[in-house]
C-alpha positions in Angstrom: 0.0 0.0 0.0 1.1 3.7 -0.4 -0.2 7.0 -0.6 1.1 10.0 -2.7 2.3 13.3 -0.7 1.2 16.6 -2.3 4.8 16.5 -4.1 4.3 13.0 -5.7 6.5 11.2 -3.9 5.6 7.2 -3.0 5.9 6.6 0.6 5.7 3.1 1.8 3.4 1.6 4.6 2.3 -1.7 5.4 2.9 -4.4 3.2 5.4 -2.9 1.6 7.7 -6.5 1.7 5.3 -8.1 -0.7 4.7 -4.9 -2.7 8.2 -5.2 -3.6 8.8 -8.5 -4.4 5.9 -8.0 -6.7 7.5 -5.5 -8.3 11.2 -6.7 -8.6 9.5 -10.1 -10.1 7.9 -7.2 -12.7 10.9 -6.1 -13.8 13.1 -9.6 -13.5 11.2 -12.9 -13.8 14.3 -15.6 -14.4 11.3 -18.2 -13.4 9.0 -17.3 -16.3 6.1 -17.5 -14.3 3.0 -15.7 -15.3 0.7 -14.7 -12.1 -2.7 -12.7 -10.7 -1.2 -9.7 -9.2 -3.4 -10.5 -6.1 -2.3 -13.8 -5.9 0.0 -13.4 -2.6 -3.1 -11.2 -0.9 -5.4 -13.6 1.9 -8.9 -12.6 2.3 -8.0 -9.8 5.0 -5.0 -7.8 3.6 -7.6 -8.1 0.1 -10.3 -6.5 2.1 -8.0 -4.1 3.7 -6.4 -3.0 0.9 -9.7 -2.9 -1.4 -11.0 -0.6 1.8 -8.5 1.9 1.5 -8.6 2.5 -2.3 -12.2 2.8 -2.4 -11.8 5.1 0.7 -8.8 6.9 -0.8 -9.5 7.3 -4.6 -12.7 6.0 -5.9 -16.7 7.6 -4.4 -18.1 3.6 -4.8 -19.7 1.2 -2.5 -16.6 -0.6 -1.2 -18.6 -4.2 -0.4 -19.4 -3.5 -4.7 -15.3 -2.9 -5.3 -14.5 -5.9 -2.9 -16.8 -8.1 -4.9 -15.1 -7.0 -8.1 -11.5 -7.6 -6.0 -12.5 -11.0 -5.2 -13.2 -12.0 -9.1 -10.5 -10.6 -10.2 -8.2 -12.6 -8.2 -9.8 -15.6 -9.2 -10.9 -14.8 -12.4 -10.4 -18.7 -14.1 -12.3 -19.8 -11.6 -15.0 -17.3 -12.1 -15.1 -17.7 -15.9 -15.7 -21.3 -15.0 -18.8 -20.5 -13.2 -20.0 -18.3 -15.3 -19.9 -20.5 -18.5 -21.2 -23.3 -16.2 -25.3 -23.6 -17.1 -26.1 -25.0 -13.9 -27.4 -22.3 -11.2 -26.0 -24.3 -8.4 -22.5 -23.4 -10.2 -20.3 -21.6 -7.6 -23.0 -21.1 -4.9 -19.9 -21.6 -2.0 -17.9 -18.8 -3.3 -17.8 -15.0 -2.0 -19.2 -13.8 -4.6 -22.0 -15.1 -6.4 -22.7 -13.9 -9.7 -25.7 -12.4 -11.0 -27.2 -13.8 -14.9 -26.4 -10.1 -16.6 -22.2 -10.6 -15.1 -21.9 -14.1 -15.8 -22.7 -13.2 -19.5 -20.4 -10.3 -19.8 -17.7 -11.9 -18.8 -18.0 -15.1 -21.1 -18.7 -12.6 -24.2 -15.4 -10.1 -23.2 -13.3 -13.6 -23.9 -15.3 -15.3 -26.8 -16.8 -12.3 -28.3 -15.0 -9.3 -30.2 -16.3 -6.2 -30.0 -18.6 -7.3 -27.0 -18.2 -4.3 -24.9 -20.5 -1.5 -26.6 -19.2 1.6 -25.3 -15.6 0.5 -26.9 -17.1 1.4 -30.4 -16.8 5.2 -30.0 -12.5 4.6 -29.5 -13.0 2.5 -32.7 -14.2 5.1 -34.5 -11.3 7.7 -33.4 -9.1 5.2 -34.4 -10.6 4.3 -37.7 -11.0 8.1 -38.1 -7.2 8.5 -37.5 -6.2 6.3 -39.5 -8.3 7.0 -42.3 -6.4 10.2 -42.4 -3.2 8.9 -42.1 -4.1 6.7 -45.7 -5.4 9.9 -46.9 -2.2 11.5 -46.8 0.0 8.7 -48.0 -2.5 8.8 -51.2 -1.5 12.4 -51.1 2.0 12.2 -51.2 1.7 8.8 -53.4 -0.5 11.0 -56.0 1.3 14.2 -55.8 4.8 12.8 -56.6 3.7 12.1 -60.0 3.7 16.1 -60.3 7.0 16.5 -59.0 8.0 18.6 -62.6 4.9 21.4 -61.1 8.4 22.1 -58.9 11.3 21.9 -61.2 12.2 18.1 -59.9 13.1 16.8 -63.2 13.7 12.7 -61.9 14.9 9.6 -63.4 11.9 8.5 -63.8 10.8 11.7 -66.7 14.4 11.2 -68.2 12.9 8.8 -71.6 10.0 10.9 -71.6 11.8 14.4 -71.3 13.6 15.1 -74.1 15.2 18.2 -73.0 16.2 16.6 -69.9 19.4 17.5 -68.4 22.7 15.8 -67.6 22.1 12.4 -65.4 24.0 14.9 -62.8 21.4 17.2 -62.5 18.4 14.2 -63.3 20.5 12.5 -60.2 20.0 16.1 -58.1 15.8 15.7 -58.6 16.0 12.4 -57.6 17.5 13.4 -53.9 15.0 16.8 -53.9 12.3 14.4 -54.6 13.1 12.0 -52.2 13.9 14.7 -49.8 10.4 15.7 -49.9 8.6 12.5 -49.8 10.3 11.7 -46.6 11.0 15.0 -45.1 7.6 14.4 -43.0 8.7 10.8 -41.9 12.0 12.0 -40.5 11.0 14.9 -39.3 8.1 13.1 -37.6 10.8 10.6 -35.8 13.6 12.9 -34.8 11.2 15.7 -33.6 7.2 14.6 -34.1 7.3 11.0 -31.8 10.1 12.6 -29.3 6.9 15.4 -28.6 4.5 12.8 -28.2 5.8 12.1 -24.9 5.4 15.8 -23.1 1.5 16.1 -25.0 1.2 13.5 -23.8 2.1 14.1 -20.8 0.3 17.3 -20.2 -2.8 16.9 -22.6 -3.6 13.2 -22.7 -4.0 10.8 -25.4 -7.0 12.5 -26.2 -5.6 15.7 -26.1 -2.2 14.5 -28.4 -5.2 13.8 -31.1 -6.6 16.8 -31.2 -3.2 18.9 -31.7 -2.4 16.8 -34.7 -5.7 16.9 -36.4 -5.2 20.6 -35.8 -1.4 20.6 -37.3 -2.5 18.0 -40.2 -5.8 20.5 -41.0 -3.4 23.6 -41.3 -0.7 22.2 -43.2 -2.6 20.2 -45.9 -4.2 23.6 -46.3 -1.0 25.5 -46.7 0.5 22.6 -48.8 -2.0 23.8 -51.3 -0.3 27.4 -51.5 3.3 25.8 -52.0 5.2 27.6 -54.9 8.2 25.5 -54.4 9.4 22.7 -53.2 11.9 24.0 -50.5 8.2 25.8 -49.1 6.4 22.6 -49.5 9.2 20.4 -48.1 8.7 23.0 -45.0 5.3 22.6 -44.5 5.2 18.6 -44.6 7.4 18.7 -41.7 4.6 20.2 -39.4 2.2 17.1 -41.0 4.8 14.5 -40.1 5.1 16.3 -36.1 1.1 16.2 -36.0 0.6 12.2 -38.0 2.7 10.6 -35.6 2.1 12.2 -32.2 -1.1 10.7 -32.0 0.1 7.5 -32.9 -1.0 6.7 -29.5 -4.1 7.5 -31.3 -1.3 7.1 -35.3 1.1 8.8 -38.1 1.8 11.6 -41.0 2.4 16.2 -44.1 6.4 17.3 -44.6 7.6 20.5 -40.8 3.4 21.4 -39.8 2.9 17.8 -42.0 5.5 16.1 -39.9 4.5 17.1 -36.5 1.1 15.9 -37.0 2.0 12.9 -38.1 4.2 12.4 -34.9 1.7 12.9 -32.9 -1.0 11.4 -34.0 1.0 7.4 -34.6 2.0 7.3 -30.9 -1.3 8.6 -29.5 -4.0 6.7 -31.0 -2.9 3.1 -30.8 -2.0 3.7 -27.0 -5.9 5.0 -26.5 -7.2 1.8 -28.3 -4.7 -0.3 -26.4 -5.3 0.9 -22.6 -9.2 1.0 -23.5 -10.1 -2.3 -24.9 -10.5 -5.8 -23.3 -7.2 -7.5 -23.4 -8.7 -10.5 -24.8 -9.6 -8.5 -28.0 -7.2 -6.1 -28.0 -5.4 -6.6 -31.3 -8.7 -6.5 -33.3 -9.6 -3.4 -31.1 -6.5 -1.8 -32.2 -6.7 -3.6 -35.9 -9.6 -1.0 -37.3 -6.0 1.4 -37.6 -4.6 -0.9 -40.3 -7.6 -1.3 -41.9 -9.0 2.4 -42.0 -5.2 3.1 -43.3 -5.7 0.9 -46.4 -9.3 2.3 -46.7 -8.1 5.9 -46.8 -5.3 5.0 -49.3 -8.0 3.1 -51.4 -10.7 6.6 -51.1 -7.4 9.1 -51.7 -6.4 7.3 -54.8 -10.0 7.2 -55.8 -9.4 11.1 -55.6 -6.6 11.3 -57.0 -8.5 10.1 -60.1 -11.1 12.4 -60.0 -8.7 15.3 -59.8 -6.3 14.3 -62.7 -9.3 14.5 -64.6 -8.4 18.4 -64.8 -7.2 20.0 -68.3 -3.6 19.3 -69.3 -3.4 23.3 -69.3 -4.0 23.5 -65.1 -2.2 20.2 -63.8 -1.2 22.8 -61.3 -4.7 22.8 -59.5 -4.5 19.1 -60.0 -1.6 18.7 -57.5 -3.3 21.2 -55.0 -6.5 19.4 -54.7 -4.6 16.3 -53.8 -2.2 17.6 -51.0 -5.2 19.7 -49.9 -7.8 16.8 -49.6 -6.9 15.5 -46.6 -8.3 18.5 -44.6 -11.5 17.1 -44.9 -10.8 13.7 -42.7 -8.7 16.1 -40.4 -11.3 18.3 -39.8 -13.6 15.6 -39.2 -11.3 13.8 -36.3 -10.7 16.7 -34.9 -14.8 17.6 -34.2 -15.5 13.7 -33.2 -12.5 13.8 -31.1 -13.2 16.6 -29.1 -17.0 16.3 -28.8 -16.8 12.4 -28.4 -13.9 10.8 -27.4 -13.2 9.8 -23.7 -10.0 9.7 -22.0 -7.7 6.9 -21.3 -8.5 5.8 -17.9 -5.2 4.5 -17.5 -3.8 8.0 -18.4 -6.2 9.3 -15.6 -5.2 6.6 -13.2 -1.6 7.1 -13.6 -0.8 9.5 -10.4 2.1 12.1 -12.0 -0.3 12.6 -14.9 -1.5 16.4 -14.0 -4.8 15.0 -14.9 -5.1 12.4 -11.8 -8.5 11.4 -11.2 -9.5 8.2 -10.3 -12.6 8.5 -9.7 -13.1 10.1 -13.8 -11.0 7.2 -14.6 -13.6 5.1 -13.3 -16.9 6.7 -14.6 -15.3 6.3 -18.4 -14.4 2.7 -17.6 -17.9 2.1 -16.7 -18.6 3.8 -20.1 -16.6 1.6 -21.8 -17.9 -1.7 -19.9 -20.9 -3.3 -20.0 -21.2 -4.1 -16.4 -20.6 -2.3 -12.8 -18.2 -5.7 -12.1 -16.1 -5.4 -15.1 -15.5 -1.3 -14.5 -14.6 -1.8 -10.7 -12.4 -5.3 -11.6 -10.6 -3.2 -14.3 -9.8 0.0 -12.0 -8.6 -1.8 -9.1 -6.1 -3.6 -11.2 -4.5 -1.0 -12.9 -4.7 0.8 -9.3 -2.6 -2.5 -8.5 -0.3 -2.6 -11.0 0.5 1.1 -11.1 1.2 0.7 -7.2 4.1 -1.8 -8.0 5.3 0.5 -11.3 5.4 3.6 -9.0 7.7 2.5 -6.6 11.2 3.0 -6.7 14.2 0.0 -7.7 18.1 0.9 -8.4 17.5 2.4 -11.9 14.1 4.4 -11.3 13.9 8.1 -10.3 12.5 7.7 -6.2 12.3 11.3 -6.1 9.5 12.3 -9.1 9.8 15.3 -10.8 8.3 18.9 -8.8 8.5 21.5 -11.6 8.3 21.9 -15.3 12.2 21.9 -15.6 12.3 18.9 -13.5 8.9 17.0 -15.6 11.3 17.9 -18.8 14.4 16.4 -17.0 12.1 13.4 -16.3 11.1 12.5 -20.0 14.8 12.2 -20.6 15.3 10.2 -17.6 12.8 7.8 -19.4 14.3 7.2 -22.4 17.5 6.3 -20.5 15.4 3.9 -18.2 14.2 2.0 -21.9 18.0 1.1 -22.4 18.4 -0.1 -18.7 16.1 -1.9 -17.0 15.6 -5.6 -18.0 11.4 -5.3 -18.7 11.8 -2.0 -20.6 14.5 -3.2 -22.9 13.4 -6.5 -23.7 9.9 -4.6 -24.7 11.9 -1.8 -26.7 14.0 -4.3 -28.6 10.6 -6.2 -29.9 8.8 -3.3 -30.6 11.7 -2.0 -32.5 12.1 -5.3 -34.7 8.9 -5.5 -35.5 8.8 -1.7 -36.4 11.7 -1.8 -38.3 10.5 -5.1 -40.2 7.6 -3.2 -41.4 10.0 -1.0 -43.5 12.2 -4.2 -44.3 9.4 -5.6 -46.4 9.2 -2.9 -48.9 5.6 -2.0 -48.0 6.2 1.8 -47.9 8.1 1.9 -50.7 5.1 0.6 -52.9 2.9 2.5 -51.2 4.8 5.8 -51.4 6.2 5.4 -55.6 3.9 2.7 -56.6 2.9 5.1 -59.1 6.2 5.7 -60.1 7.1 1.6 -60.3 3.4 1.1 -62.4 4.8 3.7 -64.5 8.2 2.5 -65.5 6.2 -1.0 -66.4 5.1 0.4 -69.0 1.6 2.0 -67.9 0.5 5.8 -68.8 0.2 8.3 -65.6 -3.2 7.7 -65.6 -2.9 4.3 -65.5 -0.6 4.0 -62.8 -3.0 5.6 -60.4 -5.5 3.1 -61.2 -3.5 0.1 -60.1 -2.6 2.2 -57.2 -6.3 2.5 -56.1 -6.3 -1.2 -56.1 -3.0 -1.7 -54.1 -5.4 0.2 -51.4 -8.6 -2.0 -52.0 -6.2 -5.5 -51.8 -5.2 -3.6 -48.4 -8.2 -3.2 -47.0 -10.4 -6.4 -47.8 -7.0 -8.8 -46.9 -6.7 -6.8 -43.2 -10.4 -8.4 -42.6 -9.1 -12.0 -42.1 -6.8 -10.6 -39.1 -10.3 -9.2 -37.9 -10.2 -11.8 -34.3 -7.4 -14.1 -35.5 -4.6 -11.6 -34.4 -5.9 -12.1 -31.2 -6.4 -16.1 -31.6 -3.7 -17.1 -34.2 -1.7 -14.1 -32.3 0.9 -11.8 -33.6 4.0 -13.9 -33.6 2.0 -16.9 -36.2 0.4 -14.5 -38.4 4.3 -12.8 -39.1 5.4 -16.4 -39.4 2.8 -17.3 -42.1 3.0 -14.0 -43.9 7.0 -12.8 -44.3 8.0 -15.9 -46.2 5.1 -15.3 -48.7 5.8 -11.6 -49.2 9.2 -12.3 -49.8 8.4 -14.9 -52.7 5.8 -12.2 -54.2 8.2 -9.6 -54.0 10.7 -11.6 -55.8 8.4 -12.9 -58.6 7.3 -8.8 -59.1 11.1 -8.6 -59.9 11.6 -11.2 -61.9 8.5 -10.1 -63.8 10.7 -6.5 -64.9 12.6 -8.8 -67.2 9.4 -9.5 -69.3 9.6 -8.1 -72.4 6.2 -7.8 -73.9 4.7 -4.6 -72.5 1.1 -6.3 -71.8 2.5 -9.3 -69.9 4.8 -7.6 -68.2 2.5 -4.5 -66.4 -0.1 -7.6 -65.9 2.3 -10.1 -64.3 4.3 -7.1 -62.2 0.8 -5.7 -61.1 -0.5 -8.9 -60.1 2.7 -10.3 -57.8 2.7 -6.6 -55.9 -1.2 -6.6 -55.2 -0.2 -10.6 -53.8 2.5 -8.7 -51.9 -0.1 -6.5 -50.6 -2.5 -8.9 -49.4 0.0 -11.0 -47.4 1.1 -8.2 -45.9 -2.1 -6.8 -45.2 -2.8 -9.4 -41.8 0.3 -9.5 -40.6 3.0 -6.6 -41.0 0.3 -4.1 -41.7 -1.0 -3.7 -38.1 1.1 -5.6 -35.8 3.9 -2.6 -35.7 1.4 -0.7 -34.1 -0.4 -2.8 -31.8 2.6 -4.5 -30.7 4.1 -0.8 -30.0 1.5 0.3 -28.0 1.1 -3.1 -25.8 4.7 -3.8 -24.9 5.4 -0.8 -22.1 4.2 -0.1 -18.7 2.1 2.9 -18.5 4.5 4.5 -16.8 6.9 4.3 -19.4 4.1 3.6 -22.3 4.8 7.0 -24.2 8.3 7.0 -23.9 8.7 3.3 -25.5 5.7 3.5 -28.1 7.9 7.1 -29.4 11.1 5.5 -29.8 9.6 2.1 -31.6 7.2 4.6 -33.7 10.5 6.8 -34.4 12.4 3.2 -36.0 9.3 2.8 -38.3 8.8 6.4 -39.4 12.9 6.8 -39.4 13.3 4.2 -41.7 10.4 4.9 -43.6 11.7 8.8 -44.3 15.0 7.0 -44.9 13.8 4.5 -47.3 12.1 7.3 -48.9 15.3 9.5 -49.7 17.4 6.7 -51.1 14.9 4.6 -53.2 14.4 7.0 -56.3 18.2 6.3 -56.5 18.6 2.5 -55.2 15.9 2.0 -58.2 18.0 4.2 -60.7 20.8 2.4 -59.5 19.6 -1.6 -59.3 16.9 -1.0 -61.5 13.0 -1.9 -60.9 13.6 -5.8 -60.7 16.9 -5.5 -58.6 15.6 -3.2 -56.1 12.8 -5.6 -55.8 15.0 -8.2 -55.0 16.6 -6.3 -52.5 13.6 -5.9 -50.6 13.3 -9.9 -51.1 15.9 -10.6 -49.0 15.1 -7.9 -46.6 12.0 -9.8 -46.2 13.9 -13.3 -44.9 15.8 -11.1 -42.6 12.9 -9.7 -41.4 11.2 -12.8 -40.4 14.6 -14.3 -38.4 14.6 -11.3 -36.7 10.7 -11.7 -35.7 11.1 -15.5 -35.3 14.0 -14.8 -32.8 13.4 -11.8 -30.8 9.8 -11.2 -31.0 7.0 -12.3 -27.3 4.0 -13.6 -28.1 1.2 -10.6 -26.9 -2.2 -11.9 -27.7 -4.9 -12.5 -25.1 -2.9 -10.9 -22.2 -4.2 -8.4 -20.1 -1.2 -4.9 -20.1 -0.7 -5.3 -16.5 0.4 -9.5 -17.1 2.4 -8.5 -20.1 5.0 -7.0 -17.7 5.8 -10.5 -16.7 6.7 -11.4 -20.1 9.1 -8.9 -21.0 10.5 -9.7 -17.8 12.2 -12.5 -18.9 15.7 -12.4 -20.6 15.8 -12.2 -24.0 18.7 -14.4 -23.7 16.4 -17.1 -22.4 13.8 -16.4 -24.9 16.4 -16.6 -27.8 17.3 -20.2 -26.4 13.9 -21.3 -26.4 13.3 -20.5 -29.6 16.8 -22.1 -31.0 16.3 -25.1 -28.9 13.6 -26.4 -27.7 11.1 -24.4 -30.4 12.4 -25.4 -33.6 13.5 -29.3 -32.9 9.9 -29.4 -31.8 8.4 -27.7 -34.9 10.7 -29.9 -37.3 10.0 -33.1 -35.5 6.0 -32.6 -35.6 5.8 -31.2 -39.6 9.0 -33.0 -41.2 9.3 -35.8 -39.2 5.0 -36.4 -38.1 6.0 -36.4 -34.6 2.9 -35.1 -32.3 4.8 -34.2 -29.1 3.2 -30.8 -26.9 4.4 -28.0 -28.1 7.0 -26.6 -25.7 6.0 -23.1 -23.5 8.4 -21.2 -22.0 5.7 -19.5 -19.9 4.8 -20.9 -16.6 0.9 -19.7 -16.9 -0.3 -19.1 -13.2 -3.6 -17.4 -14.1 -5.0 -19.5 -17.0 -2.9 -22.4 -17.2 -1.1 -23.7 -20.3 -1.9 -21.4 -23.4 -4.5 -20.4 -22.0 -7.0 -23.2 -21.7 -8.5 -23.1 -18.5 -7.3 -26.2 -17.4 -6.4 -27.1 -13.9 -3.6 -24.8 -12.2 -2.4 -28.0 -10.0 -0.3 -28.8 -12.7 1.0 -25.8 -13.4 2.1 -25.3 -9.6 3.8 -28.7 -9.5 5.6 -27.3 -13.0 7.3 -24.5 -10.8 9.0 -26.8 -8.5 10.3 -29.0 -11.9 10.9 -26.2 -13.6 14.1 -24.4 -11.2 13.3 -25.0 -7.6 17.2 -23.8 -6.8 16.3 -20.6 -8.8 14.5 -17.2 -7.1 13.8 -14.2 -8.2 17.3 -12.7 -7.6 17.6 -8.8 -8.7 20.1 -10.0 -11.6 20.2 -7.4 -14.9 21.4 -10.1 -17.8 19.6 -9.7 -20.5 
């Protein structure tokens, strides 16, 4: 137990032995032993505890918050009852359940979707997102106007017969590229590092509604741009604005850039700390899908506005970098006269927004039962009581002023590099980040124009077979609709990266056709294959996994720095691919991003946890145990098993590193005896020492 003095320091009282084994085991569990937080609480220090926070922090019945207490500790054993049909079913236990609760809780594990106030956080993030496709078919459209700026390419050098030296054609290239990924870069050295002081002071909520703002204003002055050093400017707000609120999500190039920031670290963190964690990958899913959808509508724009006389291409190129005002305007009126807060934020007590008791009317909002809101509050209460208190490489002394809260942010970013649970999350967050831009996604998306062009299509054309690049986005992210929270994240990048890598090659291979037809129809059709197995699995894990992986007291630090690998590489990708393609040509820089692809799935296979159908608070146990560990679990015990039972028809168990405390092995509900007996076999001579080995 503790209690917060007026300058936020934690002061320890009773029970503070247990309270800190708790959290050490948080930060550094060698046994790999997944557990209830309230598993080492008896019946009186539950009571007593549950009495004080009720007391303390929330205005609620405490005999209602007990009740909730009581589930939550024994929550397997209450699903049991609850999915039981008889109505003698748990009629000796403390709490007996009423028809309405036994329900909710079956549906809020079988059912996605189930809880109906999570729909209004759906539709911020779909609304998000939706922009942040908007402007990708912005930039993806606009680039084919890059001569409206003087930015003679390589790609206009057959078609421009007064073209240049390959000097100065080389020289548009790097402009170009400069340009394209000026909001991107922009967005990860400066737009992702601000996410974490809005954050901060405004909320997730409140991160949203500065980059709609900075998207709105920048799309607007894009329109106005008379060259491209003005325009290159301006994208960098959108990028600052996109990927802030990527704990909403991403994207202009500087007003551009800073939106984008913003918005990619903002929004998935909302959908994350709101939903169920059952369902919390196809909560945080509608962000992949609404991305493809607004690629899919923007290119469907970009159509309709090249339908323009030759004469005024000009006002072509303005209505596309000026159409996604509309979708920013429209997130920034739902968000503000809509969208709830993240209870966690308001839970979390050096937020200057503290408010439990606001925390828990929106949970109850978000809930469909009294149970569920009061279970929820009183274990994030829990596990931000072990977070908060102080170990060798934490600040025990919480920041006072605005110098000081400044002084902290830094102090987090160090604390990601130090301490075992933050690492091990950064390091998977990152991989699968940067894996995203391994695959070559971006690079279609961003010059897939430019590639349909140079296989032989007219302008026109190109845009076409962009528009359905965005449609094969969106109706191939459906199937990951539930199964990225049932197949989980891990199988569905195992099943997809070798795939994409075999399309991507085959669209290189296809370059070498030399019949005009067959080639633009057998190049279009390996990319749009490309596209749909990426759509289920690389497409939105990046962001869910980002914004899953960190404790909330170090959740907008970590989801910055793993948004600022995607969107670094993605601005970097962006510079150097007009010339890697001049250089490699089409097919070779395809094949490039081939290999990428292989490296990208060892990486993934080696280094990345398994997330799905884990409540945030539990996921701290499982970046609490050394990569090193995990590594050799994979390499040896994983992959014998896997060869043996699909080369060699060997049906063995699959092994699990995870010592599953709260719902037994993967998950199943079975009997917790043998998991208990497990610990013993497992390392009985090994404890929970404060060792830092990764």
């Amino acid at each position: 137990m503790y209690e917060m003095d007026t300058f936020g320091k934690v002061e320890l009282h009773s029970g503070q032995e247990r309270l800190a084994k708790q959290a050490r085991r948080r930060r550094i569990n060698d046994r790999a032993v997944i557990e209830n937080p309230l598993a080492d609480y008896t019946d009186e220090q539950l009571e007593a505890d549950v009495t004080s926070f009720a007391q303390a922090s929330l205005n609620v019945d405490t005999a209602a918050l007990l009740r909730a207490a009581r589930v939550a500790k024994d929550i397997r054993l209450y699903d049991e009852v609850a999915r039981n049909p008889s109505e003698s079913a748990g009629r000796g236990l403390p709490v007996q359940l009423t028809v309405e609760e036994k329900r909710a809780l079956v549906r809020e594990r079988d059912v996605p979707f189930s809880e109906k106030g999570m729909w209004t956080i759906i539709i911020t993030v779909s609304l998000a997102a939706f922009l942040q496709g908007h402007v990708q078919a912005s930039f993806n459209g606009s680039s084919l106007y890059d001569t409206e700026f003087g930015l003679d390419t390589i790609t206009e050098k057959q078609d421009n017969a007064a073209a240049g030296s390959d000097a100065e054609l080389g020289v548009g290239d790097w402009k170009l590229g400069a340009v394209n990924a000026s909001p991107f870069l922009f967005a990860a050295v400066l737009g992702c590092p601000l996410a974490l002081p809005v954050n901060h002071f405004l909320g997730r909520k409140g991160g949203m509604v500065v980059a709609a703002f900075l998207i709105l204003v920048s799309s607007l002055a894009s329109a106005f741009a008379t060259n491209w050093q003005q325009l290159f400017g301006i994208r960098l707000i959108n990028g600052i604005g996109r990927h802030s609120a990527i704990f909403l999500q991403e994207e202009a190039p500087l007003t551009n850039a800073t939106g984008m920031g913003l918005k990619a670290v903002s929004t998935p963190i909302l959908a994350s700390e709101t939903a169920v964690g059952f369902w919390r990958g196809t909560s945080i899913l509608a962000w992949q899908l609404w991305v493809a959808a607004g690629m899919m509508i923007g290119f469907a724009f970009n159509l309709i506005f090249d339908t323009t006389p030759d004469s005024n291409k000009r006002l072509t190129f303005q209505l596309m970098v000026a159409a996604p005002m509309v979708p920013a305007l429209a997130l920034l009126v739902f968000v503000i006269w809509f969208c709830d807060e993240s209870p966690r934020y308001l839970m979390r007590v050096s937020s200057p927004s503290y408010s439990p008791k606001r925390a828990y009317q929106i949970l109850r909002k978000l809930r469909n039962t009294e149970l569920q809101a009061l279970r929820d509050i009183y274990l994030v209460h829990k596990s931000l009581e072990q977070e908060e208190l102080p170990s060798s490489d934490t600040d025990s002394h919480p920041a006072q002023g605005f110098i000081s809260t400044i002084a902290g942010f830094f102090r987090q970013w160090g604390q990601l590099f130090h301490q075992r649970r933050l690492r091990n999350a950064l390091i998977s967050s990152s991989t699968v980040a940067l894996a995203q831009q391994l695959c070559g996604i971006n690079v279609l998306a961003f010059h897939s124009g430019t590639l349909f062009s140079r296989a032989g299509v007219e302008k026109r054309t190109s845009m076409v077979f962009s528009l359905g690049y965005g449609a094969v986005n969106f109706v191939f992210g459906l199937p990951a609709i539930r199964t990225i929270d049932t197949l989980g994240r891990r199988k569905w990048l195992m099943l997809t990266l070798p795939a994409m890598a075999l399309f991507m090659l085959l669209a290189g291979v296809s370059f070498h056709i030399r019949n005009d037809d067959a080639r633009v129809a057998v190049v279009t059709l390996f990319i749009l294959l490309f596209a749909a197995a990426y759509s289920p699995g690389l497409g939105p894990i990046p962001f869910t996994y980002a914004s899953e992986s960190f404790p909330l007291s170090h959740r907008e630090a970590g989801v910055a720095v793993a948004i600022a690998v995607n969107l670094g590489f993605a601005g970097l990708l962006s510079v150097f691919f007009p010339r890697i393609n001049s250089g490699l040509g089409d097919g070779g820089s395809l094949y490039l991003f081939a290999g990428l692809n292989i490296l990208a799935l060892v990486m993934a296979f080696l280094l990345l946890e398994e997330t799905k159908r884990r409540s945030l608070e539990d996921l701290d146990l499982v970046f609490a145990v050394s990569k090193r560990t995990f590594v050799r679990h994979q390499v040896f015990e994983y992959l014998p098993w896997f060869f043996k039972r699909y080369f060699l028809g060997k049906k063995k168990p699959k092994p699990s590193l995870y010592i599953d405390l709260i719902w037994g092995p993967g998950g199943d509900g079975r009997s917790r005896v043998g998991d208990a007996e497990g610990i013993g076999r497992r390392d009985s001579s090994q404890s929970d020492r404060d060792s830092t080995h990764a």
